[in-house]
C-alpha positions in Angstrom: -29.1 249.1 77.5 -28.4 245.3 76.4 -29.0 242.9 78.7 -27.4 239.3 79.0 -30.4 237.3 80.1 -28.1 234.0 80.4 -24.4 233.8 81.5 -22.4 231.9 84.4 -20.6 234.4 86.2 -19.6 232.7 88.9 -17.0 230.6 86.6 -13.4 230.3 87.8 -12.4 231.2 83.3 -13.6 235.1 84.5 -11.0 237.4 85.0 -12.1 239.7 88.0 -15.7 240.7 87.9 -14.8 244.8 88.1 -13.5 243.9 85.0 -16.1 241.8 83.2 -18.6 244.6 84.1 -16.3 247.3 83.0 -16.2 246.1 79.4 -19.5 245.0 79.5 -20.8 248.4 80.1 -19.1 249.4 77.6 -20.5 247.6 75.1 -23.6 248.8 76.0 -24.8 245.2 77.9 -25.7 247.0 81.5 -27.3 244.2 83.3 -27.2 240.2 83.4 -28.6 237.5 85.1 -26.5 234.7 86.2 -27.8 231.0 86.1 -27.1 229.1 89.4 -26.4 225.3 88.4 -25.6 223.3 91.0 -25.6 222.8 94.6 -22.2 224.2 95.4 -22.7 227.3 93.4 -25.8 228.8 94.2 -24.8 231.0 97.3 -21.8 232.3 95.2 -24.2 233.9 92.6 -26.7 235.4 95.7 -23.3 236.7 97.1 -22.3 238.0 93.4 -25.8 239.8 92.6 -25.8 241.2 96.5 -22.0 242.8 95.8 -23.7 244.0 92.2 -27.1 244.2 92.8 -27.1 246.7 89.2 -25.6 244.9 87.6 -26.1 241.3 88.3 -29.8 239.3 88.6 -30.0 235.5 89.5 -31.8 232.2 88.7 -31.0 229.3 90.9 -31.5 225.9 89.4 -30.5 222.4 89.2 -28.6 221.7 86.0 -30.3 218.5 84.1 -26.2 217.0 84.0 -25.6 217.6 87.9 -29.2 216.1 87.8 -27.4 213.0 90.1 -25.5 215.6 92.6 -29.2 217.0 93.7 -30.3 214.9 96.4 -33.9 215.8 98.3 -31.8 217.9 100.8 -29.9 219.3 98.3 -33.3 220.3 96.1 -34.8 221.5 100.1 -32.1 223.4 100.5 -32.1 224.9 97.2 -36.0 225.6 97.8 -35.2 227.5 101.0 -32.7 229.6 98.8 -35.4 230.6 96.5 -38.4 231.1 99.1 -35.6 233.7 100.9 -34.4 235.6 98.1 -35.6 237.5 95.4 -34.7 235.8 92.1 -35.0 236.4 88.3 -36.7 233.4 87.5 -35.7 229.0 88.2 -32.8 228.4 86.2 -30.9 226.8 84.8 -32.8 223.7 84.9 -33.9 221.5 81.9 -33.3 218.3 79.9 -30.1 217.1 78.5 -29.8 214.3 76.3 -26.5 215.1 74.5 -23.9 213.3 77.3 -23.7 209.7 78.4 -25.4 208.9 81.6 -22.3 208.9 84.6 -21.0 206.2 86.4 -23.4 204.1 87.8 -26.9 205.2 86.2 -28.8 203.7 83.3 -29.5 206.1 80.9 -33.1 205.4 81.3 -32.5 206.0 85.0 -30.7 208.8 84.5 -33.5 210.5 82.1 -36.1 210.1 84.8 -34.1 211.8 87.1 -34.0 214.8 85.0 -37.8 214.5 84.2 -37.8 214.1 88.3 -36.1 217.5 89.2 -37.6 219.3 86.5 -40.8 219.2 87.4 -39.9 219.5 91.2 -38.8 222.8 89.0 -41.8 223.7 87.7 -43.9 223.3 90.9 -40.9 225.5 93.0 -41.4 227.9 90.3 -45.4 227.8 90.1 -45.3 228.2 93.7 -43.3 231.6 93.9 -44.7 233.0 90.9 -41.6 232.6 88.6 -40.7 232.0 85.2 -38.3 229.5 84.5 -35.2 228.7 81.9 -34.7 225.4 80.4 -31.7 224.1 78.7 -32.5 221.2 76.0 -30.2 219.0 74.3 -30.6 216.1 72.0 -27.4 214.1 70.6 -26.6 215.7 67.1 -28.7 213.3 64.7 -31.2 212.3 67.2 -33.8 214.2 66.5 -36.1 216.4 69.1 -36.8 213.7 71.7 -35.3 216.5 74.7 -37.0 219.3 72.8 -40.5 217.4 73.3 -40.2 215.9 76.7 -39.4 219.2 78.2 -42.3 220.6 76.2 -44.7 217.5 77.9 -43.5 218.6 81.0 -43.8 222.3 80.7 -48.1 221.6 79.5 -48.2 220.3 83.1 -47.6 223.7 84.2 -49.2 226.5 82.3 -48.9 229.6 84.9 -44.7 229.0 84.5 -43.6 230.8 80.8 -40.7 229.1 79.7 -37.6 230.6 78.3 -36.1 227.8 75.6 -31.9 229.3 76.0 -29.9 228.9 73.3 -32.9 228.2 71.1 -31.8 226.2 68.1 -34.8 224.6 67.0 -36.9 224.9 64.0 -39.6 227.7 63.4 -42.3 225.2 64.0 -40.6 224.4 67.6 -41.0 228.1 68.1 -44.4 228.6 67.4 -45.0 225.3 69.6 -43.5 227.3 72.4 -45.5 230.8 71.5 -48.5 229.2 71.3 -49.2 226.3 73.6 -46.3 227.5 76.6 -46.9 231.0 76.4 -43.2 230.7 76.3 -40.2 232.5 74.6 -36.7 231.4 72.8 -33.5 232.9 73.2 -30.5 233.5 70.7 -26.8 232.9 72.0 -23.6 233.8 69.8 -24.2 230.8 67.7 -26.3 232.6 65.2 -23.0 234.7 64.3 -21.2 231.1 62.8 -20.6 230.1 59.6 -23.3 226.9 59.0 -26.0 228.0 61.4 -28.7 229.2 58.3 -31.3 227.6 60.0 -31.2 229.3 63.5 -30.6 232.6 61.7 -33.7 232.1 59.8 -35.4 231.6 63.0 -33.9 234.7 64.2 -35.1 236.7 61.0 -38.6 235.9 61.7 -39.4 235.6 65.0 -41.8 238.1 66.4 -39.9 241.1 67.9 -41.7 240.3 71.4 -40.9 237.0 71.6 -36.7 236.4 71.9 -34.6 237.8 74.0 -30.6 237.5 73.6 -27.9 236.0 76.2 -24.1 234.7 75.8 -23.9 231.7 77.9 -20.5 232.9 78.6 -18.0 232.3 79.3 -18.8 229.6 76.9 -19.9 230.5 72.9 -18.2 233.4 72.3 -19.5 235.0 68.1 -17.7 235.5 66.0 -15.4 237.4 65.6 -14.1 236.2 69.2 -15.0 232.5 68.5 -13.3 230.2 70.7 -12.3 232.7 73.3 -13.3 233.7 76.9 -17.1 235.2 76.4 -18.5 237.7 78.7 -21.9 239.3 79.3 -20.6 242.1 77.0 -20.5 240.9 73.7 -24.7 240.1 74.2 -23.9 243.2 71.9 -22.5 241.1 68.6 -25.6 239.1 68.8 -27.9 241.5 68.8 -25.9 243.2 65.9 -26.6 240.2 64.0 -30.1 239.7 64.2 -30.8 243.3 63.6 -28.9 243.1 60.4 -30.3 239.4 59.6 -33.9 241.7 60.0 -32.9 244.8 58.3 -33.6 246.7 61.5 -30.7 249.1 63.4 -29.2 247.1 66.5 -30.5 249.7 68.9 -34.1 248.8 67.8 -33.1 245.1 69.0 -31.9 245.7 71.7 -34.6 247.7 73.1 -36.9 245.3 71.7 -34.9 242.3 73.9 -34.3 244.4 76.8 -38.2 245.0 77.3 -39.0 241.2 76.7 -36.1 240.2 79.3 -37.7 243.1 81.8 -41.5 241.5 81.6 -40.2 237.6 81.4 -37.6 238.2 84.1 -39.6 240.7 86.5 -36.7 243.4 86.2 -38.0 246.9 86.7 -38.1 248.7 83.1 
């Protein structure tokens, strides 16, 4: 079994969710956990994973660009959520430099309140014995200034492990997170692009118990679907790809990525 440890699956792009999990199983991705984002999505994932409990695992998180829709009762609220049901990890939750602040904040303003909610994060996850998964984004050509902030925060905190989603940073950036956050990366359809050596590389050498593999659907669908509706299913094509960018057979992988996801995630093996 595969499974998805990052997708969205409360997004108005599925088709019905029968469905979804229908051709996900029979891709051989049998389980996924499905990241909560914002304050009017969160009890629509709990009601998702409760319809699906086999199929379907849940983070609930504050997304670092819905970082101005989360005001304290929204974060309470959220923090009641989490203290009441029994979740994956915190996530999505993170630090995202890559759009312009909205209407109405600075951008320095705006970047606080990120740092703000994700260390309110941190502390909800510290607190309930959780993990957590970060997104990071820097503006393409800014360097690794959301990278490194996240990392300050996350050496505030060193009982919460860290999963850096859609890792696409350098191997140094990986070993920062094996070694000082206890942490791990994961690889998203991206590494199955034309252009994206360097990620791949990453993927080539990363110890076999440190990555796990997700879609981030319905968004960044590989190849050869690029640019179409993903689902959790096609988890499948990126493990494909790192097992032949390691020489190994994709069933290896997977069962490699399925054990880290079990342990990071508290998922019974």
């Amino acid at each position: 079994m595969i499974i998805d440890t990052h997708c969205h699956l409360v997004s108005p792009k599925y088709p019905p969710m029968e469905q979804v999990r229908a051709e996900s199983l029979e891709l051989g991705v049998g389980h996924c956990i499905t990241q909560g984002t914002n304050p009017w999505d969160w009890e629509k994932h709990l009601a998702l994973a409760a319809e699906m409990p086999e199929f379907v695992s849940v983070c609930l998180a504050v997304h670092p660009s819905d970082a101005h829709e989360a005001d304290a009762a929204a974060m309470e609220r959220m923090a009641e959520l989490c203290r009441s049901h029994s979740l994956a990890a915190i996530g999505e939750t993170g630090l995202d430099y890559f759009w312009d602040a909205p209407e109405g904040w600075s951008e320095k303003d705006f970047r606080a309140r990120q740092w703000e909610l994700l260390e309110q994060h941190y502390a909800l996850a510290e607190e309930l014995g959780l993990n957590i998964s970060l997104h990071t984004r820097d503006k393409v050509g800014a360097g690794s200034a959301c990278f490194d902030d996240a990392v300050a925060i996350a050496r505030q905190f060193p009982k919460v492990r860290p999963v850096f989603h859609c890792f696409i940073g350098s191997q140094a950036q990986a070993e920062l997170v094996f070694g000082e956050l206890n942490g791990m990366i994961s690889f998203t359809g991206l590494l199955t692009f034309k252009k994206t050596e360097d990620v791949q590389s990453v993927a080539a050498w990363c110890p076999l118990d440190r990555f796990m593999v997700e879609t981030d659907s319905p968004y960044l669908s590989p190849e050869p679907f690029r640019g179409k509706l993903n689902i959790p299913g096609r988890t499948r094509f990126v493990v494909e790809k790192i097992a032949a960018l390691r020489g190994l057979d994709w069933q290896e992988v997977a069962a490699a990525t399925t054990r880290n996801a079990c342990r990071f995630f508290r998922l019974p093996l």
